[in-house]
N, C-alpha and C positions, 0 to 999 in steps of 0.2 A: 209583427206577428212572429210566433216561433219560427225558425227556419228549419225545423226539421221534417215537414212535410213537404216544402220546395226542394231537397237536400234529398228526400227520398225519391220525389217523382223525379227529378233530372236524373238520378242514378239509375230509375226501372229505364225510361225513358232512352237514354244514351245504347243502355243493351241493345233496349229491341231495335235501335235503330242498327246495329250492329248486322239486322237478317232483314230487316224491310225496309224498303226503299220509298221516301215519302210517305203519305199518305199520317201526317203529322196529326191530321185533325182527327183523326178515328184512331190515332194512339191518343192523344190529348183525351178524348172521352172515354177511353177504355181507364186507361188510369185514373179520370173523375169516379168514374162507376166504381172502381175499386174500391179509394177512399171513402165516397158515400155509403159502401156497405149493400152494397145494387148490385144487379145481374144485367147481363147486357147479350142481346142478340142482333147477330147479323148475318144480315141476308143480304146474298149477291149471286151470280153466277157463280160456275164453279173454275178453278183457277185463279184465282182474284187473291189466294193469299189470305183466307178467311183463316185456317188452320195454323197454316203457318203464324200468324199474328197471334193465337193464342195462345201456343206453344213458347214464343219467343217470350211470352209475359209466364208463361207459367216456371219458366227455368230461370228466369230474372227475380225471382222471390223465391227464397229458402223455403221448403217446407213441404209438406204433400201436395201432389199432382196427379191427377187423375185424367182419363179420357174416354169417357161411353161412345159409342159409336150405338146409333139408335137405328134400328131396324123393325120390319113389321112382327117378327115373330119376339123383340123384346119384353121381358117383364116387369113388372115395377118391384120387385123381387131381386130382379137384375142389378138395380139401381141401388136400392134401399140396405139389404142384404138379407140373410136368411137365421133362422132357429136352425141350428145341425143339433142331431141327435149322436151325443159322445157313446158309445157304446161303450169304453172302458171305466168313466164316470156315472154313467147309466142317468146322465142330467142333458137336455136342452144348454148350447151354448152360441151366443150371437154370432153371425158372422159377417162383418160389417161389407158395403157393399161398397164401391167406388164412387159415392156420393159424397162420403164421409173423407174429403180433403180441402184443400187450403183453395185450391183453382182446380175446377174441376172444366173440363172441355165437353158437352154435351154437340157431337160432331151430328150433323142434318138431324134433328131433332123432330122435323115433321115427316120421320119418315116414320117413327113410332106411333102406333093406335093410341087414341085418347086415353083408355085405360094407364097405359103407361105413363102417359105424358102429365096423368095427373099426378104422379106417384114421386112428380117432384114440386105440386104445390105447396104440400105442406114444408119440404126442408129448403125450400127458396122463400118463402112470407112468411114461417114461423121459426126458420133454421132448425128446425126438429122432424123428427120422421115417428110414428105411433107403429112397432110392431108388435103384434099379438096382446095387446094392452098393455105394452112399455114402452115408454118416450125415450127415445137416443137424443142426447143436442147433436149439431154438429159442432166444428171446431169453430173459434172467437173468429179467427181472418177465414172466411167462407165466400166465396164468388165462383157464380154458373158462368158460362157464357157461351151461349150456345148460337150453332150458326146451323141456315137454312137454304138450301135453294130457289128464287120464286119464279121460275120458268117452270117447272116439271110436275105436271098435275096424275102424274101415273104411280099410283103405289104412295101416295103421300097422304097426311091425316094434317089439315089445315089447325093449326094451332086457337082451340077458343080462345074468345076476349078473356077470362077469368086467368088463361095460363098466361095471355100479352102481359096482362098487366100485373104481373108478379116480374116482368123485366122494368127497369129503372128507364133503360134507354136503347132507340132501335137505329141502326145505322146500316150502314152500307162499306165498301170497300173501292167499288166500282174504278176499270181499267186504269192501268197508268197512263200518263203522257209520251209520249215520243222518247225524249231521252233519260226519263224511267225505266222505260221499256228495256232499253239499251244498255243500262246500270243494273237490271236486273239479271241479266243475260251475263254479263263483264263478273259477276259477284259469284253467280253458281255455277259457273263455267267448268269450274276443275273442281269444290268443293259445298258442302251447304253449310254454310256457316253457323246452323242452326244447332250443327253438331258439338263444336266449341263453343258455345254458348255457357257460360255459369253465372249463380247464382251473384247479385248483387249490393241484397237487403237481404233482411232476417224477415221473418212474419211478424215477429215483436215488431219488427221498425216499423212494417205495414199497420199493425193494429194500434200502437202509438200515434203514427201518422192520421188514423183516423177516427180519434177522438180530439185531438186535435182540429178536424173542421168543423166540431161541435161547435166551438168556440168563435166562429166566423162572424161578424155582428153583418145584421139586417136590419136595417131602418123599415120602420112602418111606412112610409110612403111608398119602400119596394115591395113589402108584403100586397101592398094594394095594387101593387103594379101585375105583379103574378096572378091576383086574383082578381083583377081585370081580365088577363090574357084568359084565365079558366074559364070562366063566365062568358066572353063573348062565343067561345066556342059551341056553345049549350044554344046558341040561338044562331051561327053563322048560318048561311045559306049551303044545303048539300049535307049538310051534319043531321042524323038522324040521334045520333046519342053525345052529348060533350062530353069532354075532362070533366072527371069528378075531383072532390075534393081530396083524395088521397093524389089525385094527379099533381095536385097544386102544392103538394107536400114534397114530390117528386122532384118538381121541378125548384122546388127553395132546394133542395138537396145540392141537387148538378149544380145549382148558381151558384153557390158554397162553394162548389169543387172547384167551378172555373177561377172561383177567385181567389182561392188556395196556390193552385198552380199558376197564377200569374202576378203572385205574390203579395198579397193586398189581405186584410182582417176583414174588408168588410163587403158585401155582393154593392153592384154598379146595375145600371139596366143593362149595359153592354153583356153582364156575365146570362143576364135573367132570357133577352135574344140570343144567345150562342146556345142557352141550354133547350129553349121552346120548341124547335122541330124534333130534335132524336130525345126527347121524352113524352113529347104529348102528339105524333103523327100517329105512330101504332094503339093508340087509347080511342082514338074516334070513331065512332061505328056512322060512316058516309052512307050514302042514300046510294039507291040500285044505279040510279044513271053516272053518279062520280066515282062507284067503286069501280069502273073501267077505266076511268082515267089515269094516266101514270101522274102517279107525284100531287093526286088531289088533296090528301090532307094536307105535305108539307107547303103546300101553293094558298090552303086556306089559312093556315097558321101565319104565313108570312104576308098576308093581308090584313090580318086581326092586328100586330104586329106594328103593321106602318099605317093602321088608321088611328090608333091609340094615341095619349098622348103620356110621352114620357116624364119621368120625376126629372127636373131641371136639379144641378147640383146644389141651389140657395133650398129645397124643400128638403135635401138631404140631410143638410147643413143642422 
């Protein structure tokens, strides 16, 4: 394969690791989501480095950077931007809002009223925003990623299924280990390195890089493998609503990525498992008694998973 998409993500990759300390797999997906053209949310407590990690990706790529910070008295005005009236032209003229960049940071997102939070369905699914009956695009390299708290039930507006599923892929960041902990402590001791932080790529090189996964071959035995995985979802035990079939599109997506960034032309089932939790956990609408349990979608997915049976490499062949 080309190697300028490997060539790109080791170069975002090497930065961010510059300010975060492990936590490789949720840069590994962050960067997939990139390349895919995907938005990506996570939710963890707070402290965990959620911002921080966005931030490090958003100064790692040339280009506009934005950061909404979402509150209940927000407007989708706020987001989108506004018609000002020039007084000295005596004309209406746009005023673009902080939606309109390359990596935008939508910081606790459920803290905004639906009202708002729909106000970015349309320029995360269509990448365009409609004001006053004119279509803005946004820009070609465009990615949300927004993160959330899910302990704090006070002042917060739970995200509907229609906004989940305008994200690619749902993750976590959750504590470091022991001498993470200790390395991360050793690191911002006397500075935050987030502050020396520069740019790495261009957004050309991003938006190159991701037409480039276009090109990623998938054999038919793994398309069936994926929509296997979608399908049993629709009938698992505890699942009141499965992955649809834009999930299942999702998920060829990410497996592209993983197999981009692990250097390979073509998705593997290994790529198709590493993508199936943080794409198809937040898409499942579970039954009243499993939506108490912690971790019940990704527990049913990793079931559906190891009762299947995989393409052997002679069916790939």
């Amino acid at each position: 394969m080309d190697a300028r998409l490997y060539s790109v993500y080791n170069k975002i990759k090497e930065n961010i690791k510059k300010v975060i300390i492990g936590k490789e797999e949720v840069i590994d997906l962050m960067l997939v989501t990139l390349f895919a053209r995907g938005h990506m949310l996570l939710e963890d407590v707070p402290g965990t480095g959620k911002t921080m990690l966005v931030k490090s990706l958003a100064k790692s790529v040339e280009g506009a950077c934005s950061r909404i910070q979402f509150t209940p008295d927000l407007l989708p005005s706020d987001i989108t931007g506004i018609n000002f009236f020039n007084m000295k032209t005596s004309e209406f003229e746009f005023i673009k809002g902080p939606i309109f960049a390359n990596i935008v940071l939508a910081d606790e997102i459920n803290r905004a009223t639906p009202k708002t939070q729909s106000g970015l369905l349309e320029c995360m699914e269509e990448r365009q925003t409609t004001i006053d009956g004119k279509t803005y695009l946004m820009p070609s390299l465009f990615m949300v990623v927004a993160t959330q708290n899910p302990i704090e039930n006070m002042g917060v507006f739970p995200l509907p299924e229609a906004q989940l599923d305008r994200f690619l892929v749902k993750s976590s960041i959750q504590y470091p280990s022991h001498d993470e902990s200790i390395a991360i402590i050793e690191r911002f001791a006397s500075d935050n390195p987030l502050d020396s932080l520069t740019a790495t790529v261009s957004a050309e090189e991003v938006f190159s890089a991701q037409k480039e996964l276009d090109g990623i071959y998938v054999d038919r035995d793994i398309a069936a493998y994926i929509t296997s995985i979608t399908e049993a979802t629709r009938v698992a035990k505890g699942v009141e609503l499965g992955a649809s079939p834009r999930a299942a599109l999702a998920l060829l997506r990410v497996s592209k990525g993983y197999a981009a960034i692990s250097g390979r032309n073509y998705v593997t089932p290994d790529d198709v498992k590493r993508a199936a939790i943080p794409v198809l956990s937040h898409r499942l609408i579970l039954t009243n008694t499993m939506r108490i349990k912690k971790n019940a979608a990704s527990e049913i997915i990793s079931e559906i998973i190891s009762s299947l049976t995989v393409p052997t490499e002679t069916q790939l062949s």
